[in-house]
N, CA, C and O atoms as a GROMACS GRO file, in nm:
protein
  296
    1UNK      N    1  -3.481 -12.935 -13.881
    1UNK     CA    2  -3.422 -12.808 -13.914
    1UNK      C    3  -3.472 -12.701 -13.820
    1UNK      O    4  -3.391 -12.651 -13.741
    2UNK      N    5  -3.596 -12.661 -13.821
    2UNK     CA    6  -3.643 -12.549 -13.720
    2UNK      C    7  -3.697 -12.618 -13.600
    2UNK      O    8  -3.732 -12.548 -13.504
    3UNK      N    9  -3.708 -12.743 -13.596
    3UNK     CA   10  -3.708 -12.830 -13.457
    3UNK      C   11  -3.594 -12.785 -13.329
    3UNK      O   12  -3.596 -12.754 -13.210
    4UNK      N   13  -3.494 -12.805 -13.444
    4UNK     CA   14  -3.335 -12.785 -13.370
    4UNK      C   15  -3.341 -12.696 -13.247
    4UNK      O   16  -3.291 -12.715 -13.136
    5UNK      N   17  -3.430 -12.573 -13.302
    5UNK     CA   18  -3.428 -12.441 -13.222
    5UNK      C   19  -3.517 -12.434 -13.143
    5UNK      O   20  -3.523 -12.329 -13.080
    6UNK      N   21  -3.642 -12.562 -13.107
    6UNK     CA   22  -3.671 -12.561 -13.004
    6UNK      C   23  -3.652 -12.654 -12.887
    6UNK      O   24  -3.735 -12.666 -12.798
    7UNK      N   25  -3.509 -12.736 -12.893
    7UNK     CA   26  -3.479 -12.820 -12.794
    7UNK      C   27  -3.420 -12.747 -12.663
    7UNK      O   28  -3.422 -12.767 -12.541
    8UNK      N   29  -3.360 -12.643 -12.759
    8UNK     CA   30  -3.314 -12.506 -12.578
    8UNK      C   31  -3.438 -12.485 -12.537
    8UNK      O   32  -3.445 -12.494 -12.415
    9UNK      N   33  -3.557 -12.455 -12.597
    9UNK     CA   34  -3.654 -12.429 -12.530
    9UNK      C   35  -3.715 -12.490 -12.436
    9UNK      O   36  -3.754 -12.446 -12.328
   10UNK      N   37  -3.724 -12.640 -12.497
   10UNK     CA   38  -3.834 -12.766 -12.407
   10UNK      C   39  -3.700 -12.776 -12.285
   10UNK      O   40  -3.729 -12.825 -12.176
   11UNK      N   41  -3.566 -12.732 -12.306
   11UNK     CA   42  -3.495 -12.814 -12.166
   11UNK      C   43  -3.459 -12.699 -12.086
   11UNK      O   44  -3.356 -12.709 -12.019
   12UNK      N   45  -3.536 -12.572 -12.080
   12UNK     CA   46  -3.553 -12.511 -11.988
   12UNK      C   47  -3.676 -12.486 -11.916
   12UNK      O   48  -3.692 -12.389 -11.842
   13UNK      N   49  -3.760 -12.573 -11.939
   13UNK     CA   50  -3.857 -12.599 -11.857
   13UNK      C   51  -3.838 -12.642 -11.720
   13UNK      O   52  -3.731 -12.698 -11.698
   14UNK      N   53  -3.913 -12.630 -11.628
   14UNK     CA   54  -3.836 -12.628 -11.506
   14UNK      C   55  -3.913 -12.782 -11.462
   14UNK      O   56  -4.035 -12.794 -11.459
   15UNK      N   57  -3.788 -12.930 -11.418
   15UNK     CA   58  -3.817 -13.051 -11.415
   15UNK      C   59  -3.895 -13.044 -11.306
   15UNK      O   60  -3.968 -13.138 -11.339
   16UNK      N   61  -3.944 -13.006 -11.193
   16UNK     CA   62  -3.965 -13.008 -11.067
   16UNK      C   63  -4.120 -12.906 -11.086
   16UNK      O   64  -4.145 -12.859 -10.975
   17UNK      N   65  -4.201 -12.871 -11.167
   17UNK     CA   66  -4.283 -12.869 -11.221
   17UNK      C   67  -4.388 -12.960 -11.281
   17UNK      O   68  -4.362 -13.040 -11.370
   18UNK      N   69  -4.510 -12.943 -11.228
   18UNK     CA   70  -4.611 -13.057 -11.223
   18UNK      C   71  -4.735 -13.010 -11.364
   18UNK      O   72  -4.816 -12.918 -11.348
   19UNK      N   73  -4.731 -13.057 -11.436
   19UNK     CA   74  -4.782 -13.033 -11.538
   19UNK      C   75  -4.905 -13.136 -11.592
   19UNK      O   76  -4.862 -13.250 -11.615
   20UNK      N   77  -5.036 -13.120 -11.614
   20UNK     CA   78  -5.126 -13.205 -11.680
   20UNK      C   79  -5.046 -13.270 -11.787
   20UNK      O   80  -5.036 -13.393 -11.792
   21UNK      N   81  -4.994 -13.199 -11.865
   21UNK     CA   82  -4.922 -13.286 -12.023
   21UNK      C   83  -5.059 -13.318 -12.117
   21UNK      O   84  -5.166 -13.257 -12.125
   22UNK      N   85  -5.016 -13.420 -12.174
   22UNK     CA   86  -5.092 -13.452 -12.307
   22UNK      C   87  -5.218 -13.554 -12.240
   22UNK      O   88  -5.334 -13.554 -12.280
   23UNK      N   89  -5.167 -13.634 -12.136
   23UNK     CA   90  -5.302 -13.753 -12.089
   23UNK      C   91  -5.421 -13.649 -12.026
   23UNK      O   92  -5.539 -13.657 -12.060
   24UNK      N   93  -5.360 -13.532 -11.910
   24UNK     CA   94  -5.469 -13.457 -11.843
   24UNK      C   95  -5.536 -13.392 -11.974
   24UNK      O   96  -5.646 -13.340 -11.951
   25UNK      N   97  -5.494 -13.384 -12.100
   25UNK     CA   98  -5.561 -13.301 -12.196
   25UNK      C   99  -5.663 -13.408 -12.270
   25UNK      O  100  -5.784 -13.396 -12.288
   26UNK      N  101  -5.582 -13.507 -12.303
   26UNK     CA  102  -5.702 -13.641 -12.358
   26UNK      C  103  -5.812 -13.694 -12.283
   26UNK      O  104  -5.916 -13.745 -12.325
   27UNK      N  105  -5.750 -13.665 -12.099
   27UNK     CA  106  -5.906 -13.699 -12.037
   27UNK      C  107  -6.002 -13.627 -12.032
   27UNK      O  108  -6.119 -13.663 -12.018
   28UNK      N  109  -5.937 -13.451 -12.052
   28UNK     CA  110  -6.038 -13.362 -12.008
   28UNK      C  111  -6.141 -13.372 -12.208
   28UNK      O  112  -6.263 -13.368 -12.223
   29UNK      N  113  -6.068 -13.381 -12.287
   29UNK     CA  114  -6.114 -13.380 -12.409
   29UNK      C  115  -6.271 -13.507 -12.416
   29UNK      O  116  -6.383 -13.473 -12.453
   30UNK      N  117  -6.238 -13.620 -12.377
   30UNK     CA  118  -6.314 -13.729 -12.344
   30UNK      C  119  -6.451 -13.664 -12.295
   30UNK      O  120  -6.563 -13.654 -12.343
   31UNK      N  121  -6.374 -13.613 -12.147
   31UNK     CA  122  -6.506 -13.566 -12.077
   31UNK      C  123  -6.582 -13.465 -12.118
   31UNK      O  124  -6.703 -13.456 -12.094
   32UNK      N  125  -6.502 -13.369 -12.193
   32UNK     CA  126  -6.642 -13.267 -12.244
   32UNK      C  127  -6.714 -13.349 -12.365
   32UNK      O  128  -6.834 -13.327 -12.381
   33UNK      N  129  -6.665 -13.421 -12.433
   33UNK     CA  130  -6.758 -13.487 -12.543
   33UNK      C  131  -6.828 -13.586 -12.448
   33UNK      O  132  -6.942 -13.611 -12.488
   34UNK      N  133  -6.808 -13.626 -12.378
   34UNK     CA  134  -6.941 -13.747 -12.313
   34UNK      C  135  -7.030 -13.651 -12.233
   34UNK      O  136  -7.131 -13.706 -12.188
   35UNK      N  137  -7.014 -13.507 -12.201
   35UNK     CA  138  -7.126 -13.445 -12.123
   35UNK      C  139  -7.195 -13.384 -12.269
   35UNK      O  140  -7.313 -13.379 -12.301
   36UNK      N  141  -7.093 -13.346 -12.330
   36UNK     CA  142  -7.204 -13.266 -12.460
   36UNK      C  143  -7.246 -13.386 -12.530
   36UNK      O  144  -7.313 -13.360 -12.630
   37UNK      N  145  -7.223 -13.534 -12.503
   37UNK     CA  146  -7.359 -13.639 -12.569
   37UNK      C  147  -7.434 -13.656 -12.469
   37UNK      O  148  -7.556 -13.673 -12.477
   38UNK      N  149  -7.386 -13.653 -12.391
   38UNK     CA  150  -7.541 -13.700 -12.242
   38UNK      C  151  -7.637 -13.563 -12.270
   38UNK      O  152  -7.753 -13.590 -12.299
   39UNK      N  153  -7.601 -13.420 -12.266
   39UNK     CA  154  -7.669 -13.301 -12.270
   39UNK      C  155  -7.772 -13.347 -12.429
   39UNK      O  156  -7.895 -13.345 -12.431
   40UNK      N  157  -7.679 -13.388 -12.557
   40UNK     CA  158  -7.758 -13.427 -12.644
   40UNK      C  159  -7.854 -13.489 -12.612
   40UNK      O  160  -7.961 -13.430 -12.600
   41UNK      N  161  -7.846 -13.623 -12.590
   41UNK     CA  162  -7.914 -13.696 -12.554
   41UNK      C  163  -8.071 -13.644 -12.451
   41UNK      O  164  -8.186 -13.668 -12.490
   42UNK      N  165  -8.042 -13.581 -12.340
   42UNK     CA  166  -8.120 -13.532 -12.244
   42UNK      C  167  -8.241 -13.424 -12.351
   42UNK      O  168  -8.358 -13.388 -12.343
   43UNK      N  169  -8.157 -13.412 -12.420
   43UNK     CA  170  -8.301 -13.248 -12.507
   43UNK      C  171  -8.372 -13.358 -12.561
   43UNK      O  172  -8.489 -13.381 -12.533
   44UNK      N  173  -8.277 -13.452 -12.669
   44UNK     CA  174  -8.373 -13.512 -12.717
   44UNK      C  175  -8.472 -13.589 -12.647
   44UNK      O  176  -8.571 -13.606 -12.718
   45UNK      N  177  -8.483 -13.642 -12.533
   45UNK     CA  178  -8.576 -13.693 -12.430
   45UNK      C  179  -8.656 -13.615 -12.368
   45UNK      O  180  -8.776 -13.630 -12.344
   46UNK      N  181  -8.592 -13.540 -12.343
   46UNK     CA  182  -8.717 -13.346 -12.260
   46UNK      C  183  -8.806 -13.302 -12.439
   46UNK      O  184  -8.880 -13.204 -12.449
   47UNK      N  185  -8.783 -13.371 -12.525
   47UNK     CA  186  -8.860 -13.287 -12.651
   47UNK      C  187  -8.942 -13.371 -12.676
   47UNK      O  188  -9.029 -13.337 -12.757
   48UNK      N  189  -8.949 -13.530 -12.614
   48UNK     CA  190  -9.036 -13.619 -12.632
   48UNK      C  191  -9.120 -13.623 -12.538
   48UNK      O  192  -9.203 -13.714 -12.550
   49UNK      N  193  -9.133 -13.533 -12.413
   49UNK     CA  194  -9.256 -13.532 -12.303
   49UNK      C  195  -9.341 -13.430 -12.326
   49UNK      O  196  -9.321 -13.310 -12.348
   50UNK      N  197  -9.465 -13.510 -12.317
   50UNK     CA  198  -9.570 -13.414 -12.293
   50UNK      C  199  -9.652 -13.356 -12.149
   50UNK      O  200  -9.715 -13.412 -12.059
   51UNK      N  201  -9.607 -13.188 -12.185
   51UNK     CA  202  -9.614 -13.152 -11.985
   51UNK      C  203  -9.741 -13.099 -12.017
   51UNK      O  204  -9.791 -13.049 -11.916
   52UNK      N  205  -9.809 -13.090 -12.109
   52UNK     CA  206  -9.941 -13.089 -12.081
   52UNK      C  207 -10.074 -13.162 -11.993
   52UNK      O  208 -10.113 -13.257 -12.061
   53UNK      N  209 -10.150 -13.150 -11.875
   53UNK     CA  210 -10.210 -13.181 -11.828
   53UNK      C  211 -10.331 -13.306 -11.894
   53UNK      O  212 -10.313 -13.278 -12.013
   54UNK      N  213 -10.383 -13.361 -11.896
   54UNK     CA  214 -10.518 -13.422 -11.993
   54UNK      C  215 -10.573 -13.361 -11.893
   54UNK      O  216 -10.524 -13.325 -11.786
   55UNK      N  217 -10.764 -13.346 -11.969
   55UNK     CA  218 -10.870 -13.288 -11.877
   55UNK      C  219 -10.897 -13.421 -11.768
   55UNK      O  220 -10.955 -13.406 -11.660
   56UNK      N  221 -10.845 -13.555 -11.819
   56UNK     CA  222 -10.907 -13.618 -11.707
   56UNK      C  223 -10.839 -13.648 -11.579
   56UNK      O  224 -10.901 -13.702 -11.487
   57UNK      N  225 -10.747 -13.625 -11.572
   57UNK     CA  226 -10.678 -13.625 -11.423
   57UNK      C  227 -10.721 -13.460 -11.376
   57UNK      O  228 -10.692 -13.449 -11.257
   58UNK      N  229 -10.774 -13.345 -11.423
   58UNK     CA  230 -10.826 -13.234 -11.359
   58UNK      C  231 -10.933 -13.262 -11.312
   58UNK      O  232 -10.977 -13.178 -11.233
   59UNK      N  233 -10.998 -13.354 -11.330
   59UNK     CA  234 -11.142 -13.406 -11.281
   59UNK      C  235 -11.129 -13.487 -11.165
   59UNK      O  236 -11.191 -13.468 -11.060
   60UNK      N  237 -11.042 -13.584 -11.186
   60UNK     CA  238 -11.014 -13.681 -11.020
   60UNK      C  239 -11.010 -13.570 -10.918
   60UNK      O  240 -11.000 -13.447 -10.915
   61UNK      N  241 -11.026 -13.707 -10.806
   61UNK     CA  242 -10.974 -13.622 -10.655
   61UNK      C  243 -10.862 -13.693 -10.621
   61UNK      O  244 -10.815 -13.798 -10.664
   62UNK      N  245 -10.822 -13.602 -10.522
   62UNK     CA  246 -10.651 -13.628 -10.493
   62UNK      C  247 -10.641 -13.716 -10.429
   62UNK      O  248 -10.714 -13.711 -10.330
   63UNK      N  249 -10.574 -13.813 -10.438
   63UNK     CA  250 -10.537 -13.911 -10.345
   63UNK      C  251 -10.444 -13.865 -10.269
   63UNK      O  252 -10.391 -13.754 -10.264
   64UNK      N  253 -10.424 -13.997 -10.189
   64UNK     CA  254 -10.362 -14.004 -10.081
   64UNK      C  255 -10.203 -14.038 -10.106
   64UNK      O  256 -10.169 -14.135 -10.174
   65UNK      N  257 -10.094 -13.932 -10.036
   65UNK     CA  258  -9.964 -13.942 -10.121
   65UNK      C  259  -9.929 -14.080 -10.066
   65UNK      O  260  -9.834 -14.132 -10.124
   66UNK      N  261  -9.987 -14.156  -9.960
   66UNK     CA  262  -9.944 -14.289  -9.977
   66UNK      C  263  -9.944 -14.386 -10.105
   66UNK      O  264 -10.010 -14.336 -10.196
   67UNK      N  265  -9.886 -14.520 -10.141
   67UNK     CA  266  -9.953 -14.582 -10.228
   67UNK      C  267 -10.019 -14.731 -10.152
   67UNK      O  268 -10.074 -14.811 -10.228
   68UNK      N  269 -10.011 -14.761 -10.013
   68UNK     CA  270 -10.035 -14.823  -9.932
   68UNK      C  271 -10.239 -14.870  -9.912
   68UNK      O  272 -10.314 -14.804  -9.840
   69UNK      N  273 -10.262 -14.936  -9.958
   69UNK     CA  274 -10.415 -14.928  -9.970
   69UNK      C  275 -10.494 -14.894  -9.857
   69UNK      O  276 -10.439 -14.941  -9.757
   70UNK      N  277 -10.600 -14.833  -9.829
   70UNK     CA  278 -10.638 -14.843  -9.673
   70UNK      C  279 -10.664 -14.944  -9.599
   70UNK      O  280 -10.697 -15.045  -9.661
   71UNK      N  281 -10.660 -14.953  -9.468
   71UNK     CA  282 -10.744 -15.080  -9.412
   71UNK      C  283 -10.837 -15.074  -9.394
   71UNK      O  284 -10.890 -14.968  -9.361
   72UNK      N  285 -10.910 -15.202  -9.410
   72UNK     CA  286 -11.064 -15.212  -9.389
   72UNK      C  287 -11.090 -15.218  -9.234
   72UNK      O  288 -11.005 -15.252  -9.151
   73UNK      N  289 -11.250 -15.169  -9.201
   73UNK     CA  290 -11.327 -15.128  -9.100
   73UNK      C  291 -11.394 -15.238  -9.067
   73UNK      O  292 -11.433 -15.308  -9.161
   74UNK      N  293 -11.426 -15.282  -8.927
   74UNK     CA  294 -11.540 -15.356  -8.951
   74UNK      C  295 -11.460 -15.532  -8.924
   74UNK      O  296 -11.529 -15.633  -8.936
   0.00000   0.00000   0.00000
């Protein structure tokens, strides 16, 4: 009944017009829910580290940024 009155509408849309439609809207929908679960996900993992220092690595001395052992002398 009030459908009727929008079929003049949808067939003056212009055919030669490039439009996302309904799939570019279901992919973009997809993708914001899989970044706002990865973003979930990520706090809950950044709320499980501890960036606090221990006193005993303030006490070592710095090594060497190699991890390559030295060679022996001699």
């Amino acid at each position: 009944m009030a459908v009727t009155h929008l079929v003049p509408l949808a067939q003056e849309v212009d055919q030669n017009k490039v439009t996302p439609g309904v799939l570019g809207f279901i992919v973009f929908a997809v993708m914001a829910l899989a970044v706002w679960g990865l973003m979930k996900s990520m706090n809950r993992h950044m709320g499980k580290v501890d960036f606090q220092e221990s006193p005993e690595a303030r006490d070592e001395e710095p090594r060497n940024s190699s991890s390559a052992p030295e060679p022996r002398r001699g």
